[in-house]
C-alpha positions in Angstrom: 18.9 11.7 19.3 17.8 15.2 20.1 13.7 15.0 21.3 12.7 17.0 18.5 14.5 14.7 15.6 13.0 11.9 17.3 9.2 13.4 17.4 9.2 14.3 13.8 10.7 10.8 13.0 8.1 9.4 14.6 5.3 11.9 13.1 6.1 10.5 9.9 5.8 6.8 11.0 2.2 6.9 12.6 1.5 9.2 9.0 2.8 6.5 7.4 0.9 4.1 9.0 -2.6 6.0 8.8 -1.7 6.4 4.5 -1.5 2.6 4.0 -4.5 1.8 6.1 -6.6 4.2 4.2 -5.3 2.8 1.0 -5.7 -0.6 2.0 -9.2 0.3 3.1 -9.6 1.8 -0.8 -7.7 -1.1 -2.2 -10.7 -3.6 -0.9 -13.6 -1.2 -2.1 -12.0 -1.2 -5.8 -13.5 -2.7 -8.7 -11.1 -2.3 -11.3 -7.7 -4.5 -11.7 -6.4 -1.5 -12.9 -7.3 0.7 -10.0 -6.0 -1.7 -7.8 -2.6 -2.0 -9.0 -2.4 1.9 -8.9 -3.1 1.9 -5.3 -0.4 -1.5 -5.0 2.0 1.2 -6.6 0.7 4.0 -4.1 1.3 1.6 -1.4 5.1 0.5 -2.9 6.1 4.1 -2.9 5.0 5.2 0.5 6.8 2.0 1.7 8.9 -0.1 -0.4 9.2 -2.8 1.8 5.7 -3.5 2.8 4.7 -7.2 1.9 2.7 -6.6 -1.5 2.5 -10.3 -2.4 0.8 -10.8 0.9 -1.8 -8.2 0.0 -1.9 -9.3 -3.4 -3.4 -13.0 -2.0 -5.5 -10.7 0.3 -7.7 -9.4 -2.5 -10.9 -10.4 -4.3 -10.4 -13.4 -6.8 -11.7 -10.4 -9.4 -8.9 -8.3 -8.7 -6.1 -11.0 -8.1 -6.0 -12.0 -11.9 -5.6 -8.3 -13.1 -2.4 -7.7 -10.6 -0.8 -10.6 -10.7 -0.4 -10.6 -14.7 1.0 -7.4 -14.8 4.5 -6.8 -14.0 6.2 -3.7 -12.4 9.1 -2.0 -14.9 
């Protein structure tokens, strides 16, 4: 892999990275259900493997009963 592929590739990773930290960081400040699962689907497009039923348990009891009903189409 040619230096320059690989720094880009890894440009995008730490980016990554820094995205779902804020958004986690704005996830845990929510109030809304709603808002919360917007930022779950935020977080599911950046990276569609990240664990969301693991941050799911991690939220407020407030917020866990308006994700947890809804499902995703």
């Amino acid at each position: 892999m040619a230096y320059v592929e690989r720094k880009n590739e890894l440009k995008r990773r730490r980016h990554r990275r820094w995205k779902i930290r804020k958004l986690r960081a704005k996830l845990l400040q929510c109030q809304d259900p709603q808002e919360a699962e917007a930022i779950l689907q935020k977080i599911k497009k950046l990276s569609p493997l990240y664990p969301l039923d693991w941050l799911r348990q991690q939220l407020p009891a407030h917020l866990q009963r308006g994700t947890s009903s809804q499902g995703t189409p």
